[in-house]
VOTOR-180226 format. One record per residue (C-alpha): x, y, z. Coordinates in steps of 0.02 Angstrom, whole numbers, plus 50000, padded with zeros to 5 digits. Last residue first. Layout:
N
XYZ
...
//
This chain:
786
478514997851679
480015004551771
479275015451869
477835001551939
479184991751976
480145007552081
478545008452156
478164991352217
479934990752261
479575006152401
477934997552440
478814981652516
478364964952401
477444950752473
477514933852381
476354930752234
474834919652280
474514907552125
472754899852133
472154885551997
470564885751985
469104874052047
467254878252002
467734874951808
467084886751655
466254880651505
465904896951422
467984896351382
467804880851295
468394864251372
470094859751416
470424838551372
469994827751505
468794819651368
467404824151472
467894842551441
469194852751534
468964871451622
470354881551660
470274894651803
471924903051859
471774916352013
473164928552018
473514936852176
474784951152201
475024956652393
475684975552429
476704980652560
477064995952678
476394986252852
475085002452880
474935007752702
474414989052647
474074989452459
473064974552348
473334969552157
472074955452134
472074947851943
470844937551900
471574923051752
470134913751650
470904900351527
469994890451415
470324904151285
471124919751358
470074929051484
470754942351576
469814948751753
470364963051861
470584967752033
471344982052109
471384983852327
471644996852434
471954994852596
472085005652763
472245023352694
471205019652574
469725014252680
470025029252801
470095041452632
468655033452575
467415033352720
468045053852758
467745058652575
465585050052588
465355037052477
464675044152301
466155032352211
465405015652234
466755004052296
467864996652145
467164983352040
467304965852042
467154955451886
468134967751758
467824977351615
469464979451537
470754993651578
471145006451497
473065010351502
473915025251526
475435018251633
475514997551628
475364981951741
475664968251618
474274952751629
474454952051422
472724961151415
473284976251513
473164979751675
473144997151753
474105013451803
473065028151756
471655024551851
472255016751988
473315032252023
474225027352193
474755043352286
475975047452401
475635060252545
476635074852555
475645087452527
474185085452605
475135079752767
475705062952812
477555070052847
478965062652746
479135072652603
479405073852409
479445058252359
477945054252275
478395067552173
477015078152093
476665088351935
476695074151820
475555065251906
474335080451950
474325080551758
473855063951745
472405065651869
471805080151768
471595069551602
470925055551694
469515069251780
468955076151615
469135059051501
467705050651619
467465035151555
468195024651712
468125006351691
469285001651819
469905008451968
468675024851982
469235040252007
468745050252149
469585038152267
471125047052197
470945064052266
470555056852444
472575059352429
473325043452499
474265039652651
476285035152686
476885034252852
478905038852833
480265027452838
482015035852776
482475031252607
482445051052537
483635057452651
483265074652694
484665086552620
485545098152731
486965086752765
487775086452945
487835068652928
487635057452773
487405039652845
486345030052696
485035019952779
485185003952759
483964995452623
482704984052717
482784965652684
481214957352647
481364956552479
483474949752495
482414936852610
481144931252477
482714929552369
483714916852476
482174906152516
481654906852324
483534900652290
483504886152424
481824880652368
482504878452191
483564864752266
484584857952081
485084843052057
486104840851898
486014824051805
487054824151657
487434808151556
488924807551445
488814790251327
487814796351206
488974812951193
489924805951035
488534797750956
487384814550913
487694813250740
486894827750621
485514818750517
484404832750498
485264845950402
484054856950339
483254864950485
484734864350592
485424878550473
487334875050443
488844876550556
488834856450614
488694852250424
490474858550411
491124845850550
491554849050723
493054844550820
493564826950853
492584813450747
494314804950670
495364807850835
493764795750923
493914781550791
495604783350802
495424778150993
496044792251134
495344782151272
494034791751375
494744800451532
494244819051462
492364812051461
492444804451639
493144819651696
491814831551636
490434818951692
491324820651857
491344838951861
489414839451802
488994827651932
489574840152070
488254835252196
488954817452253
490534826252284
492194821852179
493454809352258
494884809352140
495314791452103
494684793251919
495954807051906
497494791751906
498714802151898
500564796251846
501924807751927
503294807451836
503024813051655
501974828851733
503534833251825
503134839851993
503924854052089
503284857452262
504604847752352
505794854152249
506984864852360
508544868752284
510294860652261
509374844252220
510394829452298
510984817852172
512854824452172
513004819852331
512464803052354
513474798052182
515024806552278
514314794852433
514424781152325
516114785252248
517154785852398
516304770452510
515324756152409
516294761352240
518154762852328
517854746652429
517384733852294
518754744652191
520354739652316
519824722452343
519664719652173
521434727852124
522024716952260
521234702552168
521974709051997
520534714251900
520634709951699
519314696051757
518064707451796
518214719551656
518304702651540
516824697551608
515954715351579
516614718951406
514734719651306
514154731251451
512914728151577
513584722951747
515494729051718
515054740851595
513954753951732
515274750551850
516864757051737
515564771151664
515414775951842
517154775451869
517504787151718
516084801451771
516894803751951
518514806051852
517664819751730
516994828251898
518604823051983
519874831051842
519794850151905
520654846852080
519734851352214
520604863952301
521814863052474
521394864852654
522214848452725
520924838752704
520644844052526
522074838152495
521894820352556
520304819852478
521254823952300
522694811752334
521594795152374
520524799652225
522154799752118
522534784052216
520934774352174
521094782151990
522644775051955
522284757552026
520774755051916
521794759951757
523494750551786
524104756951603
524694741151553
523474727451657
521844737851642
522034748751504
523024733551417
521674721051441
520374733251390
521194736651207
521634718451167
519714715851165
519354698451209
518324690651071
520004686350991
520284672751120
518724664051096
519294659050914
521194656950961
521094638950903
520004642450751
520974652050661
520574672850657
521454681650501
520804698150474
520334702350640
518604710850701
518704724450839
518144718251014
516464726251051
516404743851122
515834749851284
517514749851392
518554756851245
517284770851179
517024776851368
519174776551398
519384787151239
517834799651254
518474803051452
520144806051384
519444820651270
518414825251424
520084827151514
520934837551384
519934851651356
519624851151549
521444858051597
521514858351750
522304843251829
523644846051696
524724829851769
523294815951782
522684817751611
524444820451541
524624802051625
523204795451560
523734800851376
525524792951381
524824775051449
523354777351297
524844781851193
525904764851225
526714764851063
526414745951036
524584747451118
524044763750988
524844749750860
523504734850902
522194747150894
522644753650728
522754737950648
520984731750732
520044746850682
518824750950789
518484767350728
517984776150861
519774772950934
520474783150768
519404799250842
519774799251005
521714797550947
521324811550841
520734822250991
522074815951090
523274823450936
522274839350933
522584841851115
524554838551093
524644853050950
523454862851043
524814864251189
524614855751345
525814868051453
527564864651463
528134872251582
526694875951669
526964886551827
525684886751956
523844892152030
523644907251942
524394902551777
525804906051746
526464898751554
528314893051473
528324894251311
527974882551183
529384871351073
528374858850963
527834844251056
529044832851104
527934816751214
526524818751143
527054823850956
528274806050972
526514799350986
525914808950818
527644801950731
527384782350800
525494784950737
526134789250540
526154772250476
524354769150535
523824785950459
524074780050246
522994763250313
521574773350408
521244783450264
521184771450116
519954761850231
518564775850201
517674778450376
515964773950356
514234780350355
514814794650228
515044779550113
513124773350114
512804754050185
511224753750224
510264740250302
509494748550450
509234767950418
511114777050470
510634788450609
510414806250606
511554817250737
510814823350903
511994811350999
510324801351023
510204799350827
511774787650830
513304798650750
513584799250561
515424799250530
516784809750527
518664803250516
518864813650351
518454829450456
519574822050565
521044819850452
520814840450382
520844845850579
522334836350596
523054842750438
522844863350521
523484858750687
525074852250620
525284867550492
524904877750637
526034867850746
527584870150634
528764856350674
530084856650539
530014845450414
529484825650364
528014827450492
526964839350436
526954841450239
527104821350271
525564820850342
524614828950205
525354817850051
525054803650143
523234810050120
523354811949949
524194796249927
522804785549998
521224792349915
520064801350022
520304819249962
520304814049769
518554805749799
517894821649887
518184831049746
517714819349618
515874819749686
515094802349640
513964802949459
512724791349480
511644804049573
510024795849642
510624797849833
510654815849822
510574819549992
511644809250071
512944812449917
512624832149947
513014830750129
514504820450102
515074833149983
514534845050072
515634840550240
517294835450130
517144851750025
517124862050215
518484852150278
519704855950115
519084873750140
519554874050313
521184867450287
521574879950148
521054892750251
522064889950405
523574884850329
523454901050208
523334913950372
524604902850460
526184908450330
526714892650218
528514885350226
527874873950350
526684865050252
524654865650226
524674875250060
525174860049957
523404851150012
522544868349922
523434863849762
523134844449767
521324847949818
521384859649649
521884850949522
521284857949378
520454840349342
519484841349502
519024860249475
518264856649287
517224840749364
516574848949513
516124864649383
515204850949268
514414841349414
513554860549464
513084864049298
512334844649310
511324848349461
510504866449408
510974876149506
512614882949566
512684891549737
513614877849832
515264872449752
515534888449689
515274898749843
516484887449909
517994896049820
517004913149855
517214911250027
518974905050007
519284921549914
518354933550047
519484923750181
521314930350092
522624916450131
521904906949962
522544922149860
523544911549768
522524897149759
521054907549695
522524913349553
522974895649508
521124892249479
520824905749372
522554905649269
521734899349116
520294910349108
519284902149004
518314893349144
517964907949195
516734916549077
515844898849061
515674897149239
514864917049227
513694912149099
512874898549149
512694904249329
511934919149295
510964924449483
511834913049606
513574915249515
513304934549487
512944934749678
514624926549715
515474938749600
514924954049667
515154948349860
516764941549824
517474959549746
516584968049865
517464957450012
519114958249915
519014977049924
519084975950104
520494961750151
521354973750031
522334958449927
524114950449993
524474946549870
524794952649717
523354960549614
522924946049451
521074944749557
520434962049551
520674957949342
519264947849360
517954964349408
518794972749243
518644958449136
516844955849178
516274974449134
517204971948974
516324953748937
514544962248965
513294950149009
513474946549183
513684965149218
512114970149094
510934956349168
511364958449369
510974977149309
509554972849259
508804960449371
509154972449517
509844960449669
510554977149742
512094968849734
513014980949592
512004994749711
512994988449874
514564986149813
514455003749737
513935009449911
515375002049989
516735007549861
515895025449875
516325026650076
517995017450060
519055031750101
517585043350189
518295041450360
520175040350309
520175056150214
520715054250014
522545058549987
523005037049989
521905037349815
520825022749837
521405005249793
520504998249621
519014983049606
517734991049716
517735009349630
518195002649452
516424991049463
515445006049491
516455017149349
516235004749239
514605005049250
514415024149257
515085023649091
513995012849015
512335017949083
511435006549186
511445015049321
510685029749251
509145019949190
509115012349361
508995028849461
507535035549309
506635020449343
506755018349563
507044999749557
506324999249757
508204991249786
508805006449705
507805020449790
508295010149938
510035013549907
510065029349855
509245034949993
510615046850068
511175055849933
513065055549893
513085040549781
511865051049655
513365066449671
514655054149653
513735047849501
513815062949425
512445074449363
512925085849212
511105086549146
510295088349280
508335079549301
509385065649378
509445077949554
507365080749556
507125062049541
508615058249665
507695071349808
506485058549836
504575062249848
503645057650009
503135041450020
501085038050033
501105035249832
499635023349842
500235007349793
502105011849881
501445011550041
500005000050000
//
């Protein structure tokens, strides 16, 4: 609607392109050029798109500013021209994609030396990236002949915008076989072998770092597109170059056969375990292989784990001579040397080669003695929690997993190789369950004395639990037990009923209150237990219903249907099955009710307490008589029009409220002639009456006979007749108790048939109905209201 209706107020661009000599520093230099672009503003676009300014766009993000500009405004055009070649505007996207000049001048950003404007190479990736997603056809085929493309994105691999835009095109290009095409073109230009020659020494850390993450990041979609994509026949030649043998003996020996450069180290370890990935079990929050599959990025490629077993003996030496790190205080000591990621990515890999189970590789990690090597930098930086959860992951992937499969298994050492070599030498070797008795030992002894915790017992606490837990239900439990020496036994009998149970005990008590904190999953209700009062059938009826098993056949009806909404008249078979089986019975004590409001009637208002006002209070109790004026007029019947019109202008004249005192003029009249029944049994103002069975007293009585008579009673009666039905009417006033008493009298008369008879017909018995009592005052204020 905003822009629909023309609600914006006019932009200053329209008035500046009406110049003649405008520049396009002068359009850059307004301040809504931008969304004037993005809302494809016609006379902005048309002077976009003109050739020179163009060029002059992609010159601005492609060229180094002029070192006299001021700092603050340096790159102030370069940005906006960024931002209006990526203003996703379909025509400019088609007049830089399709104009070879415009093209050559963005590409020729990339034949710079290194190192690029970490700035300028931003625009220049952000152009070209959305150029990709937006012409993808014509932009692969623009550089693909460009000879030195690839050898250029490897030399500027060290810049982050480049490796962006290196994955960019692995991602971004649609449709599937483009995509296979460019995999293709990249694999045969050699460009995992490139990026794999940028992990060595001789390299600064900038191009280690990206060049390993972008080899991760092809491994990861790769796989990704593979799982995916199952129906490709076509596999990715990317990832197949990265897994094959020599390429990967082609990264560890960048490492290991120079110097010791731990970025270089870091940087292939990361590379081996994004090879070493592999789809976790769902409950790790990672999807699980389906049953009977047997996809490759299920599986660790074999290729891998033969061109690393060679190369464990270097990654142990790595343990035990890291590279050269300084020494480090810390706050509670001296470490010299500290862990070092170069040692924390190698018990990371060791994690990671233990997942796999591989027999060969197990059977060397026991030569070398690493697991011994890794316990006891567990034990030494006692706070360094990187490294004890990695040794926690080692020592729970040994004690739960099955014995790895052999090659060659003869018959005679059949039961034999179900022993896993790997749990017989953490427990005889590396002297596992005495190590953490008298590492236990050593922390509570300690503590005793006034020292800390150390920072291994949570993860330690954690370990012997995992020891228990396998020793009654894990796949290893026999051979847990029988790896125990009988000292040993006696040692870890005591150490899990004493030490560790009461750390158990500990750690299970809630560190707030929660006795009034329930979990709905455990606490099971049974609400057909709940006692409910004989009275409240409605609540139980409500409780039955929400207690009724959730069936299909009951999900199916739930809710309403369409014909529920229509006119009842025409749809007459709506189901009524789904309450049949809910029976109300509500008992209800009407007497109770009538009790309550008889006694509300009989209740006198309070008197309102307004002292030391002037005004009289108009609910105070007065005796209340009747002007003889009224017994002049008839109650029912009355034809004279001379004396009803007076009496209902004296009505309108006077307030029945106006005094207290039982004087002339304050007396409170009752106008039987002007209020009466009508027809319908309604007491009404102005109304005729009908002719009625019982008349009023004769009207020639003497003033003083009436005015005593209606100042003790006066009584209304009329007669309605309505078919078989004859209803008298009684309306009588008490001045002396302030109440008046409504009777109605019901006659119906029935015929032999015991059906009624016809209204001449009448019956000796009726039907009486005596209203209850009502005090004058309400008697009034109904008589108001009608």
């Amino acid at each position: 609607m905003f822009w629909k209706f023309d609600l914006h107020t006019t932009s200053h661009i329209d008035t500046l392109l009406e110049k003649e000599d405008v520049t396009l520093t002068e359009v850059m230099d307004e301040d809504d050029v931008l969304q004037e672009c993005k809302a494809q503003n016609h006379k902005l676009v048309d002077f976009l798109l003109r050739p020179q300014c163009m060029e002059d766009l992609v010159t601005y993000i492609t060229q180094e500013p002029s070192p006299d500009v001021e700092e603050k405004v340096k790159y102030k055009y370069p940005n906006i021209s960024c931002e209006l070649l990526t203003s996703d505007v379909s025509q400019i996207n088609d007049r830089l994609g399709e104009d070879e000049k415009l093209l050559m001048k963005l590409y020729g950003f990339l034949q710079n030396e290194p190192p690029l404007n970490p700035l300028l190479a931003s625009f220049f990736s952000k152009v070209l990236s959305i150029l990709i997603g937006r012409k993808p056809e014509q932009i692969v085929d623009f550089l693909r002949k460009r000879e030195d493309f690839v050898d250029l994105m490897i030399k500027h691999i060290g810049t982050s915008a480049i490796m962006d835009l290196l994955l960019r095109m692995l991602t971004c290009i649609e449709p599937q076989q483009l995509r296979q095409d460019v995999l293709n073109w990249l694999n045969e230009e050699k460009v995992i072998q490139r990026l794999v020659d940028m992990v060595q020494p001789s390299q600064d850390e900038d191009r280690h770092s990206n060049a390993s993450q972008s080899l991760c990041e092809i491994i990861r979609l790769s796989r990704d597109q593979m799982f995916q994509v199952q129906g490709c026949s076509e596999p990715d030649p990317l990832l197949s170059t990265l897994e094959k043998q020599e390429t990967v003996e082609q990264l560890l020996s960048n490492i290991f056969d120079k110097d010791k450069n731990e970025s270089a180290i870091v940087s292939v370890i990361q590379i081996l375990l994004t090879l070493f990935e592999t789809r976790r079990p769902a409950f790790e929050g990672h999807m699980e292989c389906p049953p009977g599959m047997n996809h490759p990025s299920f599986s660790v490629n074999h290729s891998i784990l033969e061109a690393v077993r060679p190369r464990l003996k270097d990654f142990h030496q790595l343990l035990l001579e890291p590279p050269k790190k300084n020494v480090m205080k810390t706050t509670w000591g001296v470490l010299d040397p500290p862990v070092g990621n170069t040692r924390l990515n190698v018990v990371r890999l060791v994690a990671s080669l233990l997942q796999s189970n591989t027999h060969s590789i197990n059977t060397e990690l026991i030569n070398l003695n690493t697991l011994g090597v890794i316990l006891d930098m567990y034990f030494k930086y006692i706070w360094n929690n990187f490294l004890h959860i990695q040794v926690e992951i080692c020592t729970a992937m040994i004690l739960a997993m099955p014995p790895a499969p052999t090659e060659i298994q003869p018959d005679t050492e059949q039961e034999r190789a179900r022993e896993s070599i790997l749990i017989k030498h953490l427990f005889q070797k590396c002297q596992f369950i005495q190590r953490i008795v008298d590492a236990w030992s050593s922390n509570e002894k300690e503590q005793a004395e006034g020292g800390r915790r150390r920072g291994y017992m949570g993860h330690l606490t954690r370990i012997a639990n995992s020891i228990v837990h396998n020793c009654d239900k894990g796949p290893n439990g026999p051979q847990i037990q029988q790896s125990l020496t009988p000292s040993d036994r006696e040692k870890w009998d005591a150490f899990i009923s004493g030490q560790l149970a009461d750390t158990n005990k500990r750690n299970t008590v809630d560190l707030v209150n929660t006795h009034h904190i329930h979990s709905s999953s455990d606490d099971e209700v049974d609400f057909k237990d709940s006692g409910f009062h004989q009275d409240s059938s409605l609540q139980q009826a409500f409780s039955d219903y929400q207690m009724q098993q959730m069936t299909s056949n009951f999900i199916e009806q739930f809710g309403f249907n369409d014909e529920e909404f229509a006119d009842q008249d025409d749809v007459v078979d709506i189901p009524f099955d789904r309450i049949s089986d809910i029976n109300f019975s509500l008992n209800t004590n009407e007497s109770a009710n009538i009790a309550l409001f008889e006694a509300r009637c009989k209740e006198k208002i309070q008197q309102f307490e307004d002292a030391g006002s002037d005004e009289e209070d108009i609910w105070d109790e007065k005796d209340v008589t009747f002007a003889p004026e009224a017994q002049r007029r008839p109650s029912s019947g009355s034809t004279d029009s001379e004396e009803s019109t007076d009496s209902e202008e004296e009505d309108v004249k006077r307030d029945p409220f106006e005094g207290s005192n039982p004087s002339a003029d304050d007396r409170m009249e009752v106008d039987t002639g002007q209020w009466a029944w009508d027809s319908t049994g309604i007491l009404r103002q102005g109304v005729t009456p009908p002719p009625s069975s019982t008349s009023s007293k004769d009207c020639g009585e003497s003033k003083a006979e009436d005015e005593t008579a209606c100042c003790e009673q006066r009584s209304i009666t009329e007669t309605v007749i309505n078919g078989s039905m004859k209803e008298t009417v009684s309306l009588t006033v008490d001045a002396k108790t302030e109440t008046a008493v409504f009777k109605r009298f019901h006659e119906y008369s029935y015929n032999e048939a015991g059906l009624m008879a016809d209204e001449d017909q009448s019956c000796p018995q009726g039907q009486h109905v005596l209203c209850p009592s009502v005090p004058l005052w309400m008697l009034h204020y109904i008589v108001c209201l009608s």
